[in-house]
N, C-alpha and C positions, 0 to 999 in steps of 0.2 A: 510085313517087312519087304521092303526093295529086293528083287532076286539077285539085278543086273549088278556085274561087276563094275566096281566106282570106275568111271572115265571111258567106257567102252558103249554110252548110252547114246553118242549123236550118231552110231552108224545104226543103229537098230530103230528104224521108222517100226512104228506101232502097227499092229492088223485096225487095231480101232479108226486109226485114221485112212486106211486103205478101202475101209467099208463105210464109213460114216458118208453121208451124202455130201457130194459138192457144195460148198457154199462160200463165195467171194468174203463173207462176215462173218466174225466170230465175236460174243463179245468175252474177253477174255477177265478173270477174275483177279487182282492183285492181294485183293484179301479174300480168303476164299469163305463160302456163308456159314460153312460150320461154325467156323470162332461166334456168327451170333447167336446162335439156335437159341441158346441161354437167355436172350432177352426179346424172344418173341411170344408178344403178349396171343391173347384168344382168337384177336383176329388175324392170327397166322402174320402179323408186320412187328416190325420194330420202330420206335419215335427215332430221326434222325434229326440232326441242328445244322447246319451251316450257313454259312453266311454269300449273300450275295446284295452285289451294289450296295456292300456295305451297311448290308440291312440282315438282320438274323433273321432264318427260314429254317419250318419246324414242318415236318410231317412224315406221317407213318407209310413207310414203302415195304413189299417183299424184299426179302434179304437178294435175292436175284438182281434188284435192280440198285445197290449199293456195290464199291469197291472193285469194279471194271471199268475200262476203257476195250472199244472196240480196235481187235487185232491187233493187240498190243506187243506180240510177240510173232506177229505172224508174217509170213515170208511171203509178200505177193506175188513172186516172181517161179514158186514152184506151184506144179497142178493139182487143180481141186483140193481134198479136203487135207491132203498133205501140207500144202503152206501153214498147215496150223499145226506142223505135227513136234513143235516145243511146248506148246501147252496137253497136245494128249501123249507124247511118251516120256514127258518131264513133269511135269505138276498136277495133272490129275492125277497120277498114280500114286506120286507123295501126298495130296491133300485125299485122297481115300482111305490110304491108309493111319495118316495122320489122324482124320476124323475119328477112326477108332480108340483111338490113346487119349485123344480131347473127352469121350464121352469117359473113358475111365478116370481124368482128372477130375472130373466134375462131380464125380461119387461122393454120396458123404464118407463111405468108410472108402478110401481110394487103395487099394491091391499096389503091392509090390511090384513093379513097372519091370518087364526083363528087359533083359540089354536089347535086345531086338526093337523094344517098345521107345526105348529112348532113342536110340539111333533112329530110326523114323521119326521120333519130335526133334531130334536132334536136324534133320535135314531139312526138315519141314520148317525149320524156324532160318533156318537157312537161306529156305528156298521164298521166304514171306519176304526178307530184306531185297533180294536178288530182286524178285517181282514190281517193285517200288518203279513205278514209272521213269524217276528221273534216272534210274542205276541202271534199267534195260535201255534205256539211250545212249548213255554214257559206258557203259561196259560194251555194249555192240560195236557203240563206235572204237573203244580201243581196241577187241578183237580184230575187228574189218582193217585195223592197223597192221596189228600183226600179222595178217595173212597174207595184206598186200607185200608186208616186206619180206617174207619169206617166201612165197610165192617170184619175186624180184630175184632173191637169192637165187632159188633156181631157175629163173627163164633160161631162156638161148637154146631150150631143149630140144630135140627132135620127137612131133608129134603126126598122126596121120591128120591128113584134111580130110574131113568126113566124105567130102564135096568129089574129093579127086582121086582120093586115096592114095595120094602121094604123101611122102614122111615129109614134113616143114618143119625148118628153125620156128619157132615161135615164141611168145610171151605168153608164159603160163596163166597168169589173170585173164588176159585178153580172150586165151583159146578158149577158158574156162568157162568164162562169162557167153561168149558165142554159142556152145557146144552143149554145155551142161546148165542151161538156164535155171539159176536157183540155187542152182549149191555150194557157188562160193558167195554167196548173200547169205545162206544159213548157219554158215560156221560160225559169225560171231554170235549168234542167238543160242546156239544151242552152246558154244562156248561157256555163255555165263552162265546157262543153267545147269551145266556140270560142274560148276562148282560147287553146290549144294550137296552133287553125292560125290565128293574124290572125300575120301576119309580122310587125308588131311584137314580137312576144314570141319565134319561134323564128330571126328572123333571127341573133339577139346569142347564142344557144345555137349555129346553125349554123357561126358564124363565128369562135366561140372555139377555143382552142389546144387542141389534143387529143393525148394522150399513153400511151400503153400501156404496161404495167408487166408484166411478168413475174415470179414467182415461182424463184428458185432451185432444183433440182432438189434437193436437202438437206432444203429446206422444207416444213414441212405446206402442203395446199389453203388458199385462200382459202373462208372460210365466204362464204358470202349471208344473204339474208333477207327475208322477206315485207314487206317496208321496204326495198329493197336500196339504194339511195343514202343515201351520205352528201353534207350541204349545207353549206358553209362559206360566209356572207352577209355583207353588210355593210347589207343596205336590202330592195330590194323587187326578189326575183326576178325574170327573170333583168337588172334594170335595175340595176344595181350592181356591184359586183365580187364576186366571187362564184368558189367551185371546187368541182367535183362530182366524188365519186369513186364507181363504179360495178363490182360484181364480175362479170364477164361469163363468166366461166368457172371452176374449180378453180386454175387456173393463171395468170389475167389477170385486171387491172384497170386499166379504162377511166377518164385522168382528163381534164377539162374544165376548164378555167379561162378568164375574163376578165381575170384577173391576177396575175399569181405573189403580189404582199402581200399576198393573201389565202391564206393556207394552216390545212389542219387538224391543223397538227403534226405531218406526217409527211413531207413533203417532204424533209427532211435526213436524214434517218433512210437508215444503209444497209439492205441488200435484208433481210437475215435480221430484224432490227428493224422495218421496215417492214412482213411480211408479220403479226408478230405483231401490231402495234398497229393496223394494217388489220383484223383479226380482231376485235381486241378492240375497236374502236369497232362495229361489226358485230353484233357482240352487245349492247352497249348502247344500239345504234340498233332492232335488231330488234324488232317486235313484230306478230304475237303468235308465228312462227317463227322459228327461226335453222336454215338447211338447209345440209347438208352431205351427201356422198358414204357416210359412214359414221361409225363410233363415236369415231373416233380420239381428235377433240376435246372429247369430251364434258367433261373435268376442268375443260377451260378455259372452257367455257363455264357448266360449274356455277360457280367462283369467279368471276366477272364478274357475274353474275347475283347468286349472295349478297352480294356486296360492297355490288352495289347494293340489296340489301335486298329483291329480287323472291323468291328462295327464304327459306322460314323452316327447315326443316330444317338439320338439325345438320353440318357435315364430315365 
């Protein structure tokens, strides 16, 4: 479980990142590889699908080289291995610890989860949304909003010039930017990843109804995907009602709700039904991979995909 008190994490730079060696690149993980370990066949890869120029492309990669973009959360403008210090003192800790709760959902007989256990899935699922490429753009750029304006709020202040060591009127962005290269560029990054642990936000995930689904031995695998939740909302995550279904394994899926009237159409469904349109939202949720163990499902995934008009090629 997380030590650090919720919201007090973006002043606390990591030792990990203070020793880890210099490196201008990172590639950083949005889905982290735990969630596939479950569908890595013998030769240590998993089958991945997507599509490109419109054409479905299929092949086995290590889980490493799925589900990152390079420096995706990372701050160019602070030194060495620091600019990357939101992915090592914000979600490697949570996907480590997280990993351990993943391997006990996976159990056939699965143990009584303590509250500790869940509040780390609880953050972790948190911190899986946050991670979403288009939400770290888009959330950075609102923080860097609010900073600039409150930053605004208080300009006019009297500050030292490093230069002269005379006290100046100054604009606090401006000084900032000059002075402390990096650190009013990290605020919005590390902004959005404290939201994953301020209790307000993971408590109401901790504390919701959680339920495991098992596949039929008849039945094909559950697919995943570089997207691997599906989100059924009514408002503003996780502040509403709201059910989250999650494939945790070949075999398993994890669901989460706030409130049964919120469902994604498959709650009545029995199990053989249920696994297919679990699949099939999985694939229309997925992007840019849909992974699996092997080829089985490849058909289903092409007609899912054409239907939706992502492949142009012919049947």
């Amino acid at each position: 479980m997380i030590s650090e008190t919720p919201g007090t994490l973006a002043t606390q730079h990591s030792a990990a990142a203070a020793v880890s060696a210099p490196g201008a690149n990172q590639n950083q993980h949005y889905a982290p590889q735990f969630l596939f370990k479950p569908w890595v066949g013998s030769d240590s890869l998993v089958e991945t699908f997507t599509v490109k120029h419109g054409r479905l492309v299929t092949k086995r990669k290590p889980r490493k080289r799925i589900g990152y973009e390079p420096n995706l959360t990372t701050v160019a403008s602070l030194p060495g291995a620091e600019r990357h210090f939101v992915e090592t003192d914000y979600y490697k800790p949570i996907d480590d610890e997280a990993a351990l709760v993943h391997q006990a959902l996976i159990l056939p007989d699965v143990p009584d989860l303590t509250a500790g256990q869940r509040m780390t899935w609880a953050m972790f699922i948190l911190s899986l949304i946050l991670r979403w490429p288009e939400t770290v753009a888009y959330g950075a750029e609102e923080f860097a909003k609010g900073v600039s304006e409150n930053l605004a709020k208080r300009g006019g202040q009297f500050h030292p010039d490093p230069r002269t060591g005379l006290w100046l009127r100054v604009n606090l962005e401006e000084w900032g930017r000059a002075n402390q290269p990096g650190r009013i560029e990290s605020f919005p990054y590390a902004g959005v990843a404290e939201l994953a642990f301020d209790q307000r936000n993971f408590l109401p995930v901790a504390r919701a109804d959680w339920f495991l689904i098992d596949r039929p031995a008849s039945e094909p695998e559950f697919l995943t995907s570089t997207r691997p939740y599906l989100l059924s909302k009514d408002g503003n995550f996780p502040h509403c009602r709201w059910v989250m279904l999650l494939p945790i394994s070949p075999d398993r899926v994890l669901r989460m709700e706030s409130s049964a009237e919120i469902d994604p159409g498959v709650q009545a469904l029995p199990a053989a039904a249920f696994v297919r349109a679990m699949n099939v939202s999985t694939i229309r949720n997925a992007e840019p991979y849909v992974i699996a163990s092997d080829r089985s499902q490849q058909d289903l995934i092409a007609s899912v995909w054409r239907a939706a008009g992502r492949i142009r090629e012919p049947a």
